[in-house]
SETORBA-660994 format. One record per residue (C-alpha): residue in three letters; x, y, z; residue number from 1. Coordinates in Angstrom, 2 decimals. Layout:
% residues N
<voba "ALA", <X, Y, Z>, NUM>
...
END
This chain:
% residues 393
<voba "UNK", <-117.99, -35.84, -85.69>, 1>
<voba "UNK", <-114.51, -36.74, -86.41>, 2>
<voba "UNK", <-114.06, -40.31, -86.31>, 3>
<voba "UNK", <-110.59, -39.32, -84.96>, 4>
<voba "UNK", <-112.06, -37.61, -81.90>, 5>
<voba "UNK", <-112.10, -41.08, -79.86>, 6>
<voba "UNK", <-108.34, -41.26, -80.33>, 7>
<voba "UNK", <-107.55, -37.82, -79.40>, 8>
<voba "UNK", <-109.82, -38.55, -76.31>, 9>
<voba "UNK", <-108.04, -41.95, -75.46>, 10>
<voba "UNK", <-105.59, -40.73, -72.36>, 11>
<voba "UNK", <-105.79, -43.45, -70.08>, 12>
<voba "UNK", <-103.12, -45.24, -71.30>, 13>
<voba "UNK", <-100.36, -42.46, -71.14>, 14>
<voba "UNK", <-101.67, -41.66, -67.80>, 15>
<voba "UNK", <-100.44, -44.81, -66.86>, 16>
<voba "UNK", <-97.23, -44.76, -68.74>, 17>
<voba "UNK", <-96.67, -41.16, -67.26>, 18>
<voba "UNK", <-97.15, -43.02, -63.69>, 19>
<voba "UNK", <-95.06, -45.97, -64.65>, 20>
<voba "UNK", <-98.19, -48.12, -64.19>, 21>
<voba "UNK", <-98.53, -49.49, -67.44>, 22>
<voba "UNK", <-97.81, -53.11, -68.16>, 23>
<voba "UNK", <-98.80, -53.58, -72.04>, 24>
<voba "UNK", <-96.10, -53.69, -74.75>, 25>
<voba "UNK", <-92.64, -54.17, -73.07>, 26>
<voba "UNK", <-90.44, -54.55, -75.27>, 27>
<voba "UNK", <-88.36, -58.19, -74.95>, 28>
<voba "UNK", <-84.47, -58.11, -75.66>, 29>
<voba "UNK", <-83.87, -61.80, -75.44>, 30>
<voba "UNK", <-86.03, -64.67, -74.24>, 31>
<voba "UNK", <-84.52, -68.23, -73.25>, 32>
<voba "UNK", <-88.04, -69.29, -72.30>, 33>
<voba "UNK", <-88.60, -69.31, -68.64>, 34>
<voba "UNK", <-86.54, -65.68, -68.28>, 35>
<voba "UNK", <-86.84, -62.72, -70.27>, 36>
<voba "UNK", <-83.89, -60.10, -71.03>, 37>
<voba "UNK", <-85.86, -57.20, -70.73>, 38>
<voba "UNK", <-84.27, -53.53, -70.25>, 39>
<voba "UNK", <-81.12, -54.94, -69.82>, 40>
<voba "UNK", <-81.99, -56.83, -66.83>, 41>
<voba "UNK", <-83.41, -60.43, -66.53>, 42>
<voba "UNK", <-86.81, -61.52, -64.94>, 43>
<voba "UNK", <-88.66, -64.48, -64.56>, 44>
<voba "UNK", <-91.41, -65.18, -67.22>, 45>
<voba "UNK", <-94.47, -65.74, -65.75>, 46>
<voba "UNK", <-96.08, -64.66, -68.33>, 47>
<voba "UNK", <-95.67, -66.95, -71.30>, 48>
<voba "UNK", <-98.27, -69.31, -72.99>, 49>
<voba "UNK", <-94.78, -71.20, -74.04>, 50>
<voba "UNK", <-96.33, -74.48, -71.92>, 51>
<voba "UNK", <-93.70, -77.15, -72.63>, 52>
<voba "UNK", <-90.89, -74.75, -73.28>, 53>
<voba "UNK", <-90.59, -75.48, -76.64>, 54>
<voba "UNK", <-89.52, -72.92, -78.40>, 55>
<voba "UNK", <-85.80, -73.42, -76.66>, 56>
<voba "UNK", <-85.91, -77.16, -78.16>, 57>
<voba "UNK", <-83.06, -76.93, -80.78>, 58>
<voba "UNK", <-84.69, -79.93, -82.65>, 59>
<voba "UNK", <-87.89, -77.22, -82.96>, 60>
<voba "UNK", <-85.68, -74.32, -84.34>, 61>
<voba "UNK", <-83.67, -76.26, -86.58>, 62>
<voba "UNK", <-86.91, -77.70, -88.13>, 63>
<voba "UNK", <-87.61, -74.00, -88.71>, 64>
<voba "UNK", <-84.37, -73.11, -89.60>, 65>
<voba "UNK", <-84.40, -76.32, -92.80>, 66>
<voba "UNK", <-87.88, -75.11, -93.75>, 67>
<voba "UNK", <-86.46, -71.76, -94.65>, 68>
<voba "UNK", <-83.73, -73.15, -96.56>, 69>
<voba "UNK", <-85.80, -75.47, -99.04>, 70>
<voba "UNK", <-89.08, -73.36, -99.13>, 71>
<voba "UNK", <-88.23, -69.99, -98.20>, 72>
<voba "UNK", <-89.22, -67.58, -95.90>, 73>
<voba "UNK", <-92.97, -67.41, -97.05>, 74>
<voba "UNK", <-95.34, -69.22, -99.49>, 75>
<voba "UNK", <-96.53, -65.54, -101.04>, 76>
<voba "UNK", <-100.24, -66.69, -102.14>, 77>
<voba "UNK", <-103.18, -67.67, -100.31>, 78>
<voba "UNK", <-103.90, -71.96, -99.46>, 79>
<voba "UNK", <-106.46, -71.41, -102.61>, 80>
<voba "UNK", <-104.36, -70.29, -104.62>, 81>
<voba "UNK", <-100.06, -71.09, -104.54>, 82>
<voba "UNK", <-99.92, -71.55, -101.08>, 83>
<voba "UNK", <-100.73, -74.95, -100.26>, 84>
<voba "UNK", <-97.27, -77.21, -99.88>, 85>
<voba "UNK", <-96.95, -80.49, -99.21>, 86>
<voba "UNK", <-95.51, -79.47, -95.59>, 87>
<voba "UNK", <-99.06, -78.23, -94.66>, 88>
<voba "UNK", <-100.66, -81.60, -95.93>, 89>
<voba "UNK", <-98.84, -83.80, -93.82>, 90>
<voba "UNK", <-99.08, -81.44, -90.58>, 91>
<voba "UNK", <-103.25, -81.97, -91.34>, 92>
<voba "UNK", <-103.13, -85.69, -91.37>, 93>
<voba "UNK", <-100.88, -85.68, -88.04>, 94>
<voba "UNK", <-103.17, -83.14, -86.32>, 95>
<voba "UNK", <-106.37, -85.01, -87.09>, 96>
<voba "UNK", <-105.10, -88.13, -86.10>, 97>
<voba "UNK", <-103.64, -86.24, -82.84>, 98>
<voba "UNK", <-106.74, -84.95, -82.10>, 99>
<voba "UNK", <-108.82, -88.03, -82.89>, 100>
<voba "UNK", <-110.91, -86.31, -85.97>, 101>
<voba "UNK", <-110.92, -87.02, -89.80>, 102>
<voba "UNK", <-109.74, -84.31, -90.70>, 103>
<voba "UNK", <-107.83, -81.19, -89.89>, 104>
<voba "UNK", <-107.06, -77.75, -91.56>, 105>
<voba "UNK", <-104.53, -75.04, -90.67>, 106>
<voba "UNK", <-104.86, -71.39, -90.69>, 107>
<voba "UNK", <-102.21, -68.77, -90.27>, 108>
<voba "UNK", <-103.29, -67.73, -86.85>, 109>
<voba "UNK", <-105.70, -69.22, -84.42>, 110>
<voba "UNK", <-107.63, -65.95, -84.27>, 111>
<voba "UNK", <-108.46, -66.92, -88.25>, 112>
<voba "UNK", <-109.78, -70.30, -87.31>, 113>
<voba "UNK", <-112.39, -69.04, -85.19>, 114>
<voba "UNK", <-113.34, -66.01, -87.33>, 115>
<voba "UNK", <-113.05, -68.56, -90.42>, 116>
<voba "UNK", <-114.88, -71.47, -89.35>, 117>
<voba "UNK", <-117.55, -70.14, -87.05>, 118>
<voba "UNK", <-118.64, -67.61, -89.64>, 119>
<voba "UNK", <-118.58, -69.62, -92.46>, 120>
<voba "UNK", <-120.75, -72.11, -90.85>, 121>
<voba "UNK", <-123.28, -69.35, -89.46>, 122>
<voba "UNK", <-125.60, -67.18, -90.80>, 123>
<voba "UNK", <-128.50, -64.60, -90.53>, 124>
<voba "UNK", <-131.19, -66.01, -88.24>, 125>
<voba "UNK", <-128.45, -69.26, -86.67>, 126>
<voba "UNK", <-127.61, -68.97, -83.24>, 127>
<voba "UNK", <-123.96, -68.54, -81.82>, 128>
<voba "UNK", <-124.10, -69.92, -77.96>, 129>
<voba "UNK", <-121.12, -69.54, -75.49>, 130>
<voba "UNK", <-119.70, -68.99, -71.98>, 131>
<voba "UNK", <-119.05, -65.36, -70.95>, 132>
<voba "UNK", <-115.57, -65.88, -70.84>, 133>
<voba "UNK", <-115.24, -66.84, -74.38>, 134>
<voba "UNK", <-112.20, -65.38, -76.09>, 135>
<voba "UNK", <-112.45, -62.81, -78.36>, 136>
<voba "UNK", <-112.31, -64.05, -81.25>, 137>
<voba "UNK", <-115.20, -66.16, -80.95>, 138>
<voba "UNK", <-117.39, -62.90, -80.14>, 139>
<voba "UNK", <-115.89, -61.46, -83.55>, 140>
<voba "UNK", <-117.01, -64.58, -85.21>, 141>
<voba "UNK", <-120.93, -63.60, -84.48>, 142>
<voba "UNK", <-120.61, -60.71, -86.09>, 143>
<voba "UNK", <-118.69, -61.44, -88.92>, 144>
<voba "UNK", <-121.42, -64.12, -89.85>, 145>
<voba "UNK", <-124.14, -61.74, -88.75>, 146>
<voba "UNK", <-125.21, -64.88, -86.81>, 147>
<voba "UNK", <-127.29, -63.81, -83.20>, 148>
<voba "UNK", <-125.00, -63.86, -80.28>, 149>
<voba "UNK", <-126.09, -65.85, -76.88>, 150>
<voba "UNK", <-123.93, -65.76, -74.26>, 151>
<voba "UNK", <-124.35, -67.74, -70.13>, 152>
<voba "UNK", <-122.48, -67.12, -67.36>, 153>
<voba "UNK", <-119.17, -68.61, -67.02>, 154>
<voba "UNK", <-119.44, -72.44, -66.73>, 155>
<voba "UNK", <-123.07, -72.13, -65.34>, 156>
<voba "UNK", <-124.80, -75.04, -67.12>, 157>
<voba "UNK", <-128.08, -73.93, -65.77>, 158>
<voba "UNK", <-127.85, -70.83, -67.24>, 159>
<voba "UNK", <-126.82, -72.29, -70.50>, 160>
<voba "UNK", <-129.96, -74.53, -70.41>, 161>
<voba "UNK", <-132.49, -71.54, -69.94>, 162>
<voba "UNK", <-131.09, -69.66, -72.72>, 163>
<voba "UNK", <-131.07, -72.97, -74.65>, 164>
<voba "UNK", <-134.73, -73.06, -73.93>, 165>
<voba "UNK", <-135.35, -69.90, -75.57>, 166>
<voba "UNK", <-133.90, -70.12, -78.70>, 167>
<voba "UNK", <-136.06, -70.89, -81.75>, 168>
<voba "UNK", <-135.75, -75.15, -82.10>, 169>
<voba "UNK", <-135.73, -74.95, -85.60>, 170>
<voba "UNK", <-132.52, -72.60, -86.00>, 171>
<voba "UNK", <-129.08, -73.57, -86.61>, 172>
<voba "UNK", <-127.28, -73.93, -83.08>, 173>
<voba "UNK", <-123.97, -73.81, -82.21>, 174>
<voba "UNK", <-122.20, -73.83, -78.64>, 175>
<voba "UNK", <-118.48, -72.73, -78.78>, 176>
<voba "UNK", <-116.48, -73.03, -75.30>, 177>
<voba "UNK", <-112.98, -72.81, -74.48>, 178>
<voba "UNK", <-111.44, -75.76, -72.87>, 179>
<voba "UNK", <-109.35, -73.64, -70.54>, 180>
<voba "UNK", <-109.62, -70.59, -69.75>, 181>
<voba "UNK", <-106.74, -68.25, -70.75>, 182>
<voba "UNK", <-106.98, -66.01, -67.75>, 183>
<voba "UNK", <-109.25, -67.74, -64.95>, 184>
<voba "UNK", <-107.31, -70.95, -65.88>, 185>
<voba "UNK", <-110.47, -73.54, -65.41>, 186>
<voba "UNK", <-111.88, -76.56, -67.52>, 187>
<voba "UNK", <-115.31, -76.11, -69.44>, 188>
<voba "UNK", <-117.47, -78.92, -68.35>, 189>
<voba "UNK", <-117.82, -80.89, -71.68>, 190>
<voba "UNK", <-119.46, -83.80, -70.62>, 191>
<voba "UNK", <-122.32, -81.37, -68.98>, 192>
<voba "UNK", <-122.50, -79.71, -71.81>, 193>
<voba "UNK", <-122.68, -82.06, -74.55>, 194>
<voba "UNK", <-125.78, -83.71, -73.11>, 195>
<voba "UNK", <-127.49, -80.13, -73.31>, 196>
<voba "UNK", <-126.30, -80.43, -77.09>, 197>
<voba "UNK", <-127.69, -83.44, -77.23>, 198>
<voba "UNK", <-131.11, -82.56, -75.46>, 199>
<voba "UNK", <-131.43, -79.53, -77.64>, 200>
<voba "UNK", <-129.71, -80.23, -81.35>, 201>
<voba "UNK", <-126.64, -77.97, -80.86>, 202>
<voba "UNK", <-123.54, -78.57, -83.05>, 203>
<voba "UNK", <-120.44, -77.97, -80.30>, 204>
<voba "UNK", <-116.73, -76.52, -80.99>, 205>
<voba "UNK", <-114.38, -76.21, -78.36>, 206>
<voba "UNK", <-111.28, -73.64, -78.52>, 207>
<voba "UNK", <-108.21, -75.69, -77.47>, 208>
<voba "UNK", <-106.18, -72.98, -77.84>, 209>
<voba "UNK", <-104.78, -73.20, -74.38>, 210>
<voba "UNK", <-105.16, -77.17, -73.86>, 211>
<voba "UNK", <-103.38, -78.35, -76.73>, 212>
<voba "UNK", <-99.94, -79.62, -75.49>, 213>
<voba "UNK", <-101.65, -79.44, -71.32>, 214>
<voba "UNK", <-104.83, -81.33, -71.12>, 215>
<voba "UNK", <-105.71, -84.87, -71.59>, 216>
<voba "UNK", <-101.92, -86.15, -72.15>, 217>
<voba "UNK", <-101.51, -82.80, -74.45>, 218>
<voba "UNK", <-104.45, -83.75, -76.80>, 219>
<voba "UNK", <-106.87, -81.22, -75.50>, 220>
<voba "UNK", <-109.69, -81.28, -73.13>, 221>
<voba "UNK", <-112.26, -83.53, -75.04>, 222>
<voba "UNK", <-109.58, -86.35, -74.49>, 223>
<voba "UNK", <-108.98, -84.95, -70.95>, 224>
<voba "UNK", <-112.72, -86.33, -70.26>, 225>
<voba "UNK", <-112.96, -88.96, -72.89>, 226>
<voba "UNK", <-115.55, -87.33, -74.89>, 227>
<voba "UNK", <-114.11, -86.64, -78.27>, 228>
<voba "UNK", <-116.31, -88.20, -80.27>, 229>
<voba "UNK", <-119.16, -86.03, -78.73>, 230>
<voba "UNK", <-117.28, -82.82, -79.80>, 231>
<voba "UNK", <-117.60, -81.83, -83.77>, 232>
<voba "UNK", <-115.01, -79.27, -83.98>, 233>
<voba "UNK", <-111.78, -78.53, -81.88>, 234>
<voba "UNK", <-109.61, -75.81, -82.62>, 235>
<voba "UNK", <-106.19, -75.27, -81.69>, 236>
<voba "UNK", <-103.12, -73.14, -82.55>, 237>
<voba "UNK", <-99.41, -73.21, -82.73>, 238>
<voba "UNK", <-98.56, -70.34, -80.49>, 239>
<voba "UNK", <-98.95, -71.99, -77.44>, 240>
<voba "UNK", <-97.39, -74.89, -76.52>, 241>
<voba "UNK", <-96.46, -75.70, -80.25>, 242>
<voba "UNK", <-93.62, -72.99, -80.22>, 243>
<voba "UNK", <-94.66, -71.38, -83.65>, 244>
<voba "UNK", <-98.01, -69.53, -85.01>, 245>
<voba "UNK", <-100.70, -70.96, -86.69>, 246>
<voba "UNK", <-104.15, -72.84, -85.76>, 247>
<voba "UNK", <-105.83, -75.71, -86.81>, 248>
<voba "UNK", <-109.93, -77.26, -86.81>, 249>
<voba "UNK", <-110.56, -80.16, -86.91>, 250>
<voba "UNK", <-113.89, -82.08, -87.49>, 251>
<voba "UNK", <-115.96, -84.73, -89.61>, 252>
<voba "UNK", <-114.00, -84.33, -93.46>, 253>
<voba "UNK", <-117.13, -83.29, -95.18>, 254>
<voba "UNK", <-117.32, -80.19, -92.71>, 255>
<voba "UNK", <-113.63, -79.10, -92.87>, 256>
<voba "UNK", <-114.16, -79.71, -96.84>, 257>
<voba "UNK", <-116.70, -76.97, -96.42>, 258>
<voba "UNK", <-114.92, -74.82, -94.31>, 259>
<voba "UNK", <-112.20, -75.16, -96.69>, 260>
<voba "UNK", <-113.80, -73.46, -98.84>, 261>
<voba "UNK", <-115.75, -70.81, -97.91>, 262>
<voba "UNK", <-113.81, -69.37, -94.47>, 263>
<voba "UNK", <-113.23, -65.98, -95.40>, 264>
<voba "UNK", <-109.67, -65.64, -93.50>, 265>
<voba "UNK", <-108.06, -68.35, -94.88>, 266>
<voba "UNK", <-109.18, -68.25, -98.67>, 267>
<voba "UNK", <-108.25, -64.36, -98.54>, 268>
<voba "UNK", <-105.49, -64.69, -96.48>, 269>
<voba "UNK", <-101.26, -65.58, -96.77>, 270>
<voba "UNK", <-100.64, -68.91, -95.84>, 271>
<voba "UNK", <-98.76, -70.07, -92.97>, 272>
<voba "UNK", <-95.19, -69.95, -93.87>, 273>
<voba "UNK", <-93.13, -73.11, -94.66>, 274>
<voba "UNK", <-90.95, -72.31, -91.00>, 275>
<voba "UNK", <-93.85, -72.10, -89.10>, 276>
<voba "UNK", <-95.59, -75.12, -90.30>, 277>
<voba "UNK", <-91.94, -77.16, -90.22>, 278>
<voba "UNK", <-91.75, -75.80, -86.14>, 279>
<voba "UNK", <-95.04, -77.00, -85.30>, 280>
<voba "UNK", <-94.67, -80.58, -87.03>, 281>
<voba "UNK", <-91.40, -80.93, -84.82>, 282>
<voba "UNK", <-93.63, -79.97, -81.56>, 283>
<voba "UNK", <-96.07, -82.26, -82.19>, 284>
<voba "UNK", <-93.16, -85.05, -82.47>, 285>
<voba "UNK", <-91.63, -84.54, -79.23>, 286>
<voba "UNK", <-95.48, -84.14, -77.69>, 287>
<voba "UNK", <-96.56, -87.15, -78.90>, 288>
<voba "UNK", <-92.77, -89.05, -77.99>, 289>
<voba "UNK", <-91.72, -87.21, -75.10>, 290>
<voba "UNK", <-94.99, -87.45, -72.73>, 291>
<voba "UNK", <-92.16, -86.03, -69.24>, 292>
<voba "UNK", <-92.53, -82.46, -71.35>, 293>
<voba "UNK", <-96.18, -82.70, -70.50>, 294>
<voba "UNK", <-95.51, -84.42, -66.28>, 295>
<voba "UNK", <-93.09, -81.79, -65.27>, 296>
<voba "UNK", <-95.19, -78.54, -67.00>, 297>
<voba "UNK", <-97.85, -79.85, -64.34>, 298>
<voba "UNK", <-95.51, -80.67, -61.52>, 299>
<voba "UNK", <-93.86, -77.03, -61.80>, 300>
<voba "UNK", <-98.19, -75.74, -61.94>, 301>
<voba "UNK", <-98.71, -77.83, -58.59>, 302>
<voba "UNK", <-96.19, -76.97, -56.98>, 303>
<voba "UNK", <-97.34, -73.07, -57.74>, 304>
<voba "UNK", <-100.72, -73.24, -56.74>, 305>
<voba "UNK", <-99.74, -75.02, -53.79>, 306>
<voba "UNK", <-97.79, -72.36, -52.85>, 307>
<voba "UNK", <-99.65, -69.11, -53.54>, 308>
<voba "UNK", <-102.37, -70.70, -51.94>, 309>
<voba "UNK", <-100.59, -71.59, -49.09>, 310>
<voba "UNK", <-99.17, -67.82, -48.82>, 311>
<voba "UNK", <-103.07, -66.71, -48.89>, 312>
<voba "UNK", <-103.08, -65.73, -52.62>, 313>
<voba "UNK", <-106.99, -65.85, -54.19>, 314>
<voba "UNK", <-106.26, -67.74, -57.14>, 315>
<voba "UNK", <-109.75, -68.61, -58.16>, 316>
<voba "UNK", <-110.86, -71.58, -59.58>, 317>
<voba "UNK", <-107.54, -72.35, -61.80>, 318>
<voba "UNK", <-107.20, -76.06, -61.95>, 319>
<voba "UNK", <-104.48, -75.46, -64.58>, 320>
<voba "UNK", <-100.75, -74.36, -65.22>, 321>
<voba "UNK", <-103.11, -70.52, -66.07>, 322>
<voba "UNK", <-103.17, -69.37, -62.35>, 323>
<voba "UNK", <-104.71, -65.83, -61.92>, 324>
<voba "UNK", <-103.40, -63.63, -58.84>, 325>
<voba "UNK", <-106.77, -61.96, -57.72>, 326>
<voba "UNK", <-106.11, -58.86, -56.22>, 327>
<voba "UNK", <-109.73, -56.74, -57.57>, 328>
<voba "UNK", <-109.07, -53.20, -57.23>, 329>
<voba "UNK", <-107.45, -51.64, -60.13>, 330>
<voba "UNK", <-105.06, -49.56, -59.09>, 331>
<voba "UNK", <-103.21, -52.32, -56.32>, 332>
<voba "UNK", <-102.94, -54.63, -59.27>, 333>
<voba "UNK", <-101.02, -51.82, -61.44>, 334>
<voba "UNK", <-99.08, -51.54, -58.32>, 335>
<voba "UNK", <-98.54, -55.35, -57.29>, 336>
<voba "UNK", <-97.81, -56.02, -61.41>, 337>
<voba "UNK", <-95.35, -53.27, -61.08>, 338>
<voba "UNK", <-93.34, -53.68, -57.59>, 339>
<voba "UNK", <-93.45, -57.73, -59.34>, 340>
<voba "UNK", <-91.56, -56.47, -62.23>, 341>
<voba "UNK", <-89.30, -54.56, -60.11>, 342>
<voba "UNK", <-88.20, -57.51, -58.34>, 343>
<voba "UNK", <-87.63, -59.45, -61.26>, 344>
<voba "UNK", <-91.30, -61.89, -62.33>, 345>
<voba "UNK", <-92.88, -60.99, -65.35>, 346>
<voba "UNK", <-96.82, -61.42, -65.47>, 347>
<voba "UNK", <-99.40, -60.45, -67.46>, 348>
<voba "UNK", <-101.77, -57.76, -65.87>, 349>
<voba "UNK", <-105.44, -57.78, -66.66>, 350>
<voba "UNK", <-107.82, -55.15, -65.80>, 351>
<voba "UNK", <-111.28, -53.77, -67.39>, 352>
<voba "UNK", <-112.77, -54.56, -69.80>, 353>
<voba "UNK", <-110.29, -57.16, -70.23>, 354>
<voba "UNK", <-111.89, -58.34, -66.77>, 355>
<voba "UNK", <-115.33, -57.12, -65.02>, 356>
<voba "UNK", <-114.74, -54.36, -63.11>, 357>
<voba "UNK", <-113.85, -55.28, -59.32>, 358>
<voba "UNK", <-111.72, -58.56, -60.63>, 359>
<voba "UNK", <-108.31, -56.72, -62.14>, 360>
<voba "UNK", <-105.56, -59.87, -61.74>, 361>
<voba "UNK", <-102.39, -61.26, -62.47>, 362>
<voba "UNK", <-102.29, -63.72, -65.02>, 363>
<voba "UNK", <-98.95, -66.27, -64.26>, 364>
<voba "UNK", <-98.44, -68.83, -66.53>, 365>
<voba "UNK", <-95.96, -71.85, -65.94>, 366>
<voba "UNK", <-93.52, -73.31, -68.49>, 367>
<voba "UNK", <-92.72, -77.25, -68.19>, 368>
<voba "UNK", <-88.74, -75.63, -67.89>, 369>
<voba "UNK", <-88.64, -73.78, -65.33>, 370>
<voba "UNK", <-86.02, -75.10, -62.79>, 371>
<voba "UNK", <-87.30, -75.88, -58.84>, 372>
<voba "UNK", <-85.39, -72.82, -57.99>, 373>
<voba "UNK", <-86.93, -70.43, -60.52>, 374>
<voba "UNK", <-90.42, -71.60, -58.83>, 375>
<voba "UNK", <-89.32, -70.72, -55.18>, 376>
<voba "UNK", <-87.40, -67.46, -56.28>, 377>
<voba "UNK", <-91.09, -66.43, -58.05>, 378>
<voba "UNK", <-92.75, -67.66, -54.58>, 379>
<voba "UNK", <-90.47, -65.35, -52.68>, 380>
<voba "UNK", <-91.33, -62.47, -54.90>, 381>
<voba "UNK", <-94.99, -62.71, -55.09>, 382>
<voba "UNK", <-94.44, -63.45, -51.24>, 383>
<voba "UNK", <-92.81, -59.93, -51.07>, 384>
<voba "UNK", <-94.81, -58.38, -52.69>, 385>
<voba "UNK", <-98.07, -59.11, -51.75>, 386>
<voba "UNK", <-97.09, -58.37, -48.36>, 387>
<voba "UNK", <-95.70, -54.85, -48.76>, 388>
<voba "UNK", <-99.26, -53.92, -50.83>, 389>
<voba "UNK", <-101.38, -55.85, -47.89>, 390>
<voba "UNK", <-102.43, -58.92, -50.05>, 391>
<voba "UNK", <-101.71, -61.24, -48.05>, 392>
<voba "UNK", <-101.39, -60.89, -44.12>, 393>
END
């Protein structure tokens, strides 16, 4: 067999684009943060992880801009090797003390921390535990360690205790959660499920990708319940509300000593440039400073879940500024992410095996700068729309 055969075979996708269904890959002319210049006309982005709005902040891209002129534009060699400045250093010892931890260490991309850490910490016969839900990158971490794989229903602690149960008491354990959820938009129940790590010797991580900057005053979901000290590793990254790319763990010193030193995609990998890391140390000064960033991000989220719900929307169990459109059938979501686009809202359009099949959504995500009126003009098109493709009655 050719191993090129499954590409030649792969059609669905330019069925769609032939049908002017598909919503992956749009090219962006301009972005000013809560619109997008896209095709030479301007929507609404609903569709942004840009939380606090951040990346408009001229104090944020001058930081970036000064980084490039006295480091460069990269630092061309791996941390282990030439790539280690002084600018990373000091963005660890904010970011642990941020996050409440001892220590912190920063990756290029927050897909590397998970593949890095988890993996390095895992290995043949260990046990990798989490929620169905998990991102990616945290499945890709199983295999990369060649760790076993255990997965329970999303947020179902019951669940999660029975396959607990099962596992070998003598194996290395760990349970990795997100704190939100980047599509359904809910909250992992830590406190439940650090006294199941407690009951049953499991080392716990939580992916704060999407809570750093949103939950618990911006500081992630552990603070959001008060239970950091009963979480050994949080991860975060930059590209969210930090306006820039990167990722971070952070943990007891001996571990992230360890996991220095023996996570495959950072030793092997570029280090994050000096502009990146420059952008993300000015982020975390106005997050820490500037706490009304973090009030009106959740006003603008209230005041759209309020809304969709009140126009009949399903939007799940979001409790956060992620709040998924449930439509279920595939093809009316192509349609409703389509006639959205046409009216000028840009969202994010998830359908199998990105979701189980009978749950296809849109994903809308709110930014802490969007203006009163950009909220009810993105009311009045979901409103439109959803009544023209029977969504709402």
């Amino acid at each position: 067999m050719d191993i090129f055969d499954k590409a030649y075979n792969f059609t669905q996708a330019r069925i769609a684009q032939a049908a002017g269904l598909y919503p992956f890959f749009i090219p962006i002319q301009n972005s000013e943060g809560t619109e997008a210049l896209i095709d030479g006309r301007r929507l609404l982005m609903f569709g942004s992880n840009n939380y606090l709005g951040l990346t408009m902040d001229p104090r944020v891209r001058q930081a970036g801009i000064d980084a490039i002129k006295e480091f460069g534009p990269s630092c061309t060699g791996s941390r282990l090797a030439n790539g280690t400045l002084e600018l990373h250093l000091e963005l660890e010892g904010r970011l642990a003390d941020f996050v409440g931890k001892e220590a912190a260490l920063v990756f290029s991309t927050g897909y590397q921390v998970n593949l890095g850490a988890i993996s390095c910490l895992m290995s043949k016969g260990d046990f990798i535990i989490t929620d169905k839900e998990a991102h990616a990158s945290i499945v890709d971490a199983s295999m990369f360690s060649i760790a076993e794989l255990r997965r329970f229903g999303h947020n179902d602690v019951d669940h999660l205790e029975r396959v607990l149960k099962g596992l070998d008491p003598e194996a290395g354990k760990l349970l990795v959660v997100d704190g939100v959820y980047s599509v359904s938009g809910d909250l992992a129940p830590l406190p439940e499920l650090i006294e199941l790590c407690k009951k049953y010797k499991v080392r716990f991580m939580v992916d704060d990708a999407h809570s750093i900057g949103v939950m618990g005053k911006g500081r992630g979901t552990a603070a959001h319940f008060g239970v950091t000290d009963d979480v050994d590793l949080i991860m975060g990254t930059f590209s969210k509300s930090f306006a820039s790319v990167g990722g971070f763990i952070a943990g007891d010193e001996t571990v992230i000593h360890y996991i220095q030193h023996y996570a495959r995609s950072m030793v092997f990998s570029a280090a994050i440039p000096p502009s990146n890391a420059a952008v993300a140390l000015a982020a975390l000064d106005i997050i820490e400073n500037e706490p009304e960033h973090n009030e009106r991000l959740w006003k603008n989220a209230e005041r759209m879940r309020s809304g969709l719900n009140d126009l009949g929307f399903n939007t799940g169990t979001s409790v956060t500024p992620i709040i998924p459109i449930i439509i279920g059938e595939l093809e009316t979501t192509l349609l409703a992410w389509k006639r959205s686009f046409e009216e000028g809202a840009y969202t994010n359009c998830f359908i199998p095996p990105g979701v189980p099949e009978g749950s296809s959504l849109l994903r809308t995500s709110y930014i802490a700068t969007h203006t009163d009126d950009q909220i009810d003009r993105g009311l009045e098109i979901f409103e439109k729309v959803g009544l023209e493709l029977g969504l709402i009655g």
